[in-house]
C-alpha positions in Angstrom: -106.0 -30.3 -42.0 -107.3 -34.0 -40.9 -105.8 -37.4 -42.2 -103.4 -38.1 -44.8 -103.0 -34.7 -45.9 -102.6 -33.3 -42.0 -98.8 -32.5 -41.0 -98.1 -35.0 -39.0 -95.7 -34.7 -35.5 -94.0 -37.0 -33.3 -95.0 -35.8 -29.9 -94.0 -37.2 -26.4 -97.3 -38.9 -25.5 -97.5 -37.2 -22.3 -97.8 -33.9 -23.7 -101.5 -35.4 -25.4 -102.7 -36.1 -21.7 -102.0 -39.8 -21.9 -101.3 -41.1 -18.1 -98.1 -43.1 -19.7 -95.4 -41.0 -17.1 -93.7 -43.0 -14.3 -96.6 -41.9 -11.7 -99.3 -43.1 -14.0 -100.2 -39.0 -14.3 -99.4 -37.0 -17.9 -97.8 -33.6 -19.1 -100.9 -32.0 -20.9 -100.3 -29.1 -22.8 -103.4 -27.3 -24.1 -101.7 -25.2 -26.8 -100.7 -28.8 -28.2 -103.6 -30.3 -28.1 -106.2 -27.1 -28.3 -105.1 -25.3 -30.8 -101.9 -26.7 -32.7 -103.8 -29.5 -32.3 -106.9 -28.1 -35.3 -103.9 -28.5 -38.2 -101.9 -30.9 -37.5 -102.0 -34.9 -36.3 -100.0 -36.0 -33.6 -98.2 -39.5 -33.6 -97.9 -40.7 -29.6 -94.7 -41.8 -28.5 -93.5 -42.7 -25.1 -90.1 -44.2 -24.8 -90.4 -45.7 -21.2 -93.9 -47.2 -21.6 -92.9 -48.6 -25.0 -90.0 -50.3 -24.3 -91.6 -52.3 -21.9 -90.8 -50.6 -18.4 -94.4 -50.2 -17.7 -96.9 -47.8 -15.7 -96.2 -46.8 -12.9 -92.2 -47.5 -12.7 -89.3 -46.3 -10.7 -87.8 -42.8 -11.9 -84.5 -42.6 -13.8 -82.1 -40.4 -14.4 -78.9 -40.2 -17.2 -75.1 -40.8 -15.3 -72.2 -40.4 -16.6 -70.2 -38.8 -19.6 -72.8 -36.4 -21.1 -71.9 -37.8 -24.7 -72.9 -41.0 -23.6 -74.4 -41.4 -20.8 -76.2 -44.5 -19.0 -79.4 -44.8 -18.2 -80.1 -45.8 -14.1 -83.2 -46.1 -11.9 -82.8 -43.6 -9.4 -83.5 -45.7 -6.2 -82.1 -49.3 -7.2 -79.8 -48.2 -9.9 -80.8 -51.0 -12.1 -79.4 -49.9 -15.8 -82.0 -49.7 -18.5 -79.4 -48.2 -21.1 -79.0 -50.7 -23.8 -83.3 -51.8 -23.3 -83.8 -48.5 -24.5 -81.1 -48.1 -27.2 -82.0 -51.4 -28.6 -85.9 -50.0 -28.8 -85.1 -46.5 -30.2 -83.2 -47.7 -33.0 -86.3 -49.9 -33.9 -88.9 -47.0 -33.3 -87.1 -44.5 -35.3 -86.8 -46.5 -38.0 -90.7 -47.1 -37.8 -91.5 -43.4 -37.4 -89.3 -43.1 -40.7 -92.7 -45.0 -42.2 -94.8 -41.9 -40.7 -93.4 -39.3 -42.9 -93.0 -36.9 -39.6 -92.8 -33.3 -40.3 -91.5 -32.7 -37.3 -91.6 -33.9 -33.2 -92.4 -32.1 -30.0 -90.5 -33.7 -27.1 -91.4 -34.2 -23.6 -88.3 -31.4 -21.9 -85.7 -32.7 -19.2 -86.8 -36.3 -20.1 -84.0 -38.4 -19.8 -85.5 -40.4 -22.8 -87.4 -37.5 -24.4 -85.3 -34.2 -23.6 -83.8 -32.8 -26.5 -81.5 -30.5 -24.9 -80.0 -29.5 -20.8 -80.7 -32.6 -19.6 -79.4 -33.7 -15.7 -76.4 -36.2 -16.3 -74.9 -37.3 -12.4 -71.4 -37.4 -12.9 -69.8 -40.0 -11.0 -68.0 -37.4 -8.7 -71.8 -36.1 -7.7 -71.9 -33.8 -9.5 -75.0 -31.8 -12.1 -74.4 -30.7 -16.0 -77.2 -29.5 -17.6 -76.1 -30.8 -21.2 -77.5 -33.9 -21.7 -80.0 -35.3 -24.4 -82.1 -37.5 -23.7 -81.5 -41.5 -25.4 -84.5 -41.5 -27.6 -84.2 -37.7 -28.5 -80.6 -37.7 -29.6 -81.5 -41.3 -31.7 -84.2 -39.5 -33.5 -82.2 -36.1 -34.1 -79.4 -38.4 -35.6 -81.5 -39.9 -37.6 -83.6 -36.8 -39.0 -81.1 -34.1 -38.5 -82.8 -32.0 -40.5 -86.4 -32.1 -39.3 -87.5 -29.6 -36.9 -87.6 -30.5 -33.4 -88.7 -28.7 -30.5 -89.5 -29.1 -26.8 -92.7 -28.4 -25.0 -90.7 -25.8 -22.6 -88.8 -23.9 -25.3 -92.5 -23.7 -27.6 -93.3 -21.2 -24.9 -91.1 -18.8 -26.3 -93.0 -17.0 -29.3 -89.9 -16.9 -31.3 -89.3 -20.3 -31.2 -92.9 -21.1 -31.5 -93.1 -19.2 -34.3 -89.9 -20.6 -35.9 -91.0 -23.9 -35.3 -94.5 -24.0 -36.6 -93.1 -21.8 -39.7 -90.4 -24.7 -40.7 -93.4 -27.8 -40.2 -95.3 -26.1 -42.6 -93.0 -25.6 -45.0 -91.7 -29.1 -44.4 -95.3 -30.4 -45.6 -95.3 -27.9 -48.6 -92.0 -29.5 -49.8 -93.1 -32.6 -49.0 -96.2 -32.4 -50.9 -94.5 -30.8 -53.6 -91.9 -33.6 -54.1 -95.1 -36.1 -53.8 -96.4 -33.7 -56.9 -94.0 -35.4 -59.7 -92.0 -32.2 -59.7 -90.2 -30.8 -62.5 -87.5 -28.0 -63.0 -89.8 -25.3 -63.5 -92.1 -26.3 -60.3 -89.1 -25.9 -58.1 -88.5 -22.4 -59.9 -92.3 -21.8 -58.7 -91.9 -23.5 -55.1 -88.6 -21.6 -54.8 -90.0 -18.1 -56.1 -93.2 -18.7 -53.5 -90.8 -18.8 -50.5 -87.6 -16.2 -51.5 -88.8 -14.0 -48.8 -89.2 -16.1 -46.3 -85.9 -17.8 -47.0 -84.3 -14.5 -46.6 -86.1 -13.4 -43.4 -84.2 -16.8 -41.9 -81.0 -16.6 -43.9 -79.7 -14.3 -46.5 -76.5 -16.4 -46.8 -78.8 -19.9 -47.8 -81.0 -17.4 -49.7 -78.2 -16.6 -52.1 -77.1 -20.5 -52.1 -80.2 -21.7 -52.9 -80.9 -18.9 -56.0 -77.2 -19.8 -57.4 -78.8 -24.0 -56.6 -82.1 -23.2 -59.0 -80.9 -20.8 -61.7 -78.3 -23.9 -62.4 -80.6 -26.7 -62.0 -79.5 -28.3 -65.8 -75.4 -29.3 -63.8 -77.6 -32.0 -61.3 -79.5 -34.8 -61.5 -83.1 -34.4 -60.6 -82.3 -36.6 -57.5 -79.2 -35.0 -56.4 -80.7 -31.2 -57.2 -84.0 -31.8 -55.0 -82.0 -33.5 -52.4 -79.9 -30.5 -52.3 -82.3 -27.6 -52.2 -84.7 -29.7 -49.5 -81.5 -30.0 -46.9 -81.1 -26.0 -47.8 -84.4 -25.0 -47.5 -85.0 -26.4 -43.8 -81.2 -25.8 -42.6 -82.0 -21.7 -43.5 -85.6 -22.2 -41.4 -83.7 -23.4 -38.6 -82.3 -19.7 -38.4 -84.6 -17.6 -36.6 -85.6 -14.2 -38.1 -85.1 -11.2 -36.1 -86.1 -7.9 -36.3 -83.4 -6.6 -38.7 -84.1 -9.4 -40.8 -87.6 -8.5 -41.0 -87.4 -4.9 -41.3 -85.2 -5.6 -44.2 -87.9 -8.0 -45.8 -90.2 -5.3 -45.4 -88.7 -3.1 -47.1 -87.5 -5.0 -50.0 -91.5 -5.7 -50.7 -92.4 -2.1 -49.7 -90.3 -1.1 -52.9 -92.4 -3.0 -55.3 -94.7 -0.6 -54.6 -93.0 2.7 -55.4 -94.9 3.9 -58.5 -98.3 2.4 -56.7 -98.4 3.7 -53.5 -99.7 7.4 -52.7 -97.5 10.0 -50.7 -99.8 9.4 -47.8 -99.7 5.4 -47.8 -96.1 5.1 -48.1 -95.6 7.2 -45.3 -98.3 5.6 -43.1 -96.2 2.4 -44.0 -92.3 3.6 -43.7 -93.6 5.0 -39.7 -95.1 1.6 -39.3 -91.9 -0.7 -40.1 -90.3 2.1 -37.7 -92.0 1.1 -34.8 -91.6 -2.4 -35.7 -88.1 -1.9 -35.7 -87.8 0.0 -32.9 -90.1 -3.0 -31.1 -93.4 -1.1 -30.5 -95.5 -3.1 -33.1 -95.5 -6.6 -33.5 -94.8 -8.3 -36.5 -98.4 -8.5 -37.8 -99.1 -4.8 -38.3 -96.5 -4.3 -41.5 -97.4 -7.8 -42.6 -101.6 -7.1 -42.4 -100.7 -4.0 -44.0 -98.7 -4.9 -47.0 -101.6 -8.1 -47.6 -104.1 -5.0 -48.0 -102.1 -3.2 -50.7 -101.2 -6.6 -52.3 -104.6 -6.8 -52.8 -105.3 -2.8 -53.4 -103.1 -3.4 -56.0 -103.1 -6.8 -57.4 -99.7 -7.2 -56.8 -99.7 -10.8 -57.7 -95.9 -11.9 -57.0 -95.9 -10.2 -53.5 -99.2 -12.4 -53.3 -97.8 -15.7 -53.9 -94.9 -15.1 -50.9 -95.3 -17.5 -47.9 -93.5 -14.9 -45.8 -97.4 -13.2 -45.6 -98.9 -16.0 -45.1 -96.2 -18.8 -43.0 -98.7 -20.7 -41.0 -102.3 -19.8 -40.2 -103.0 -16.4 -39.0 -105.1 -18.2 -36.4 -102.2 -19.3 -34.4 -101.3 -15.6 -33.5 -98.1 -16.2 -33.8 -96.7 -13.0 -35.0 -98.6 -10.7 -32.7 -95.5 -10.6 -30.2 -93.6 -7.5 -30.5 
């Protein structure tokens, strides 16, 4: 996916191998870059360089109240706080333009970090739960688009969770770009039941009751409503028992299809899921192949086969 139709991220501009980091050198990360890189295009941001403090500069660090801390040089404690509050308020209102599905930030950034960030109390003291000034300014402003960090993306659950809610950020976006109608988001909706449900059965259920009474809201307040639904449940991370449950809920479509044998073979495979010994992508391949033994064409049109591309590995963890 290349140009307008890519899924575009925010990404701290260090993480792309730019040399914009107070030493002049860079973050690079190669999963990024290398291979989420192929699907998606990245938007550059670097809070520091762009708000004029300039390559190389003097290291900072947050002090203060964690809620709202101040932003200091660490040698000559010059305060670059309201320089960089100023600027994030204007670039976040640009990157609104972008039509972001999503941003990667650079982690324990005191601009960038999006979570247990150092903040010096005054008493000299350490807490790790600070945000960084340009991170919490663009989380305000897009509470609901996914975020991540380039530290917790090395967890495959949370890369997996991640990647899943971008793309189905851009399916929703393209399918509000698409003129939609009440009976498209009865379609989009019926696409991605099971995947809502491997996230959240509780916003699974909210959302059903939102579309089966879509003729009590506006068009405007009804899509509004079901797109903050749809990424708060992806923000939920499946787990196993969520899974297993999925699996069998689309294992039972196949009761009056499947031979003695094959349902077998499949109930001792979603076993040793459960019990952790196969990852993710052994029930999943094998439900695709009687999907398509059997022309099961509503298990077919599920996104929970087929989240992201099966390129990116991602659900090859156990």
């Amino acid at each position: 996916m290349t140009g307008s139709g890519a899924i575009r991220l925010g990404i701290s501009s260090c993480l792309l191998g730019n040399p914009v980091r107070y030493d002049g050198g860079h973050q690079h990360d190669r999963y990024l870059t290398d291979t989420l890189g192929q699907y998606v295009a990245f938007v550059p941001v670097c809070p520091e360089a762009e708000c004029g403090l300039g390559v190389p500069r003097e290291t900072m660090r947050l002090v203060g109240d964690p809620e709202h801390p101040r932003l200091l040089t660490t040698r000559s404690g010059q305060d670059h706080t309201e320089r960089m509050l100023a600027w994030a308020g204007r670039r976040v209102e640009e990157l609104s333009q972008q039509e972001l599905h999503g941003f990667i930030f650079k982690s324990r950034s005191p601009s960038s970090g999006m979570e247990r960030v150092k903040v010096y109390t005054e008493g000299g003291g350490v807490k790790k739960s600070g945000v960084g000034l340009f991170a919490r300014a663009f989380m305000a402003r897009f509470p609901l688009l996914p975020v991540e960090d380039e530290g917790r993306l090395h967890d495959p659950e949370l890369r997996d969770n991640f990647i899943t809610r971008i793309f189905a950020c851009k399916r929703w976006r393209d399918f509000l770009a698409s003129s939609p109608t009440p009976g498209g988001l009865v379609a989009f909706h019926t696409a991605h039941k099971l995947l809502i449900m491997a996230h959240s059965e509780t916003l699974y259920r909210a959302m059903g009751r939102l579309v089966a009474h879509a003729k009590e809201y506006s068009s405007a307040e009804l899509l509004s409503t079901y797109g903050d639904l749809l990424m708060e449940a992806l923000r939920f991370k499946t787990t196993v028992k969520k899974n297993v449950n999925v699996l069998m809920h689309m294992l039972g479509y196949f009761k009056h299809l499947l031979s003695t044998d094959e349902k077998q073979e499949m109930l001792e495979v979603i076993a040793e899921y459960k019990s952790e010994y196969l990852p993710l992508i052994v029930p999943v391949t094998m439900l695709n192949h009687y999907v398509r033994k059997y022309n099961e064409d509503y298990l077919g049109g599920q996104f929970y086969l087929h989240p992201h591309p099966v390129e990116l590995k991602l659900r090859n963890h156990a």
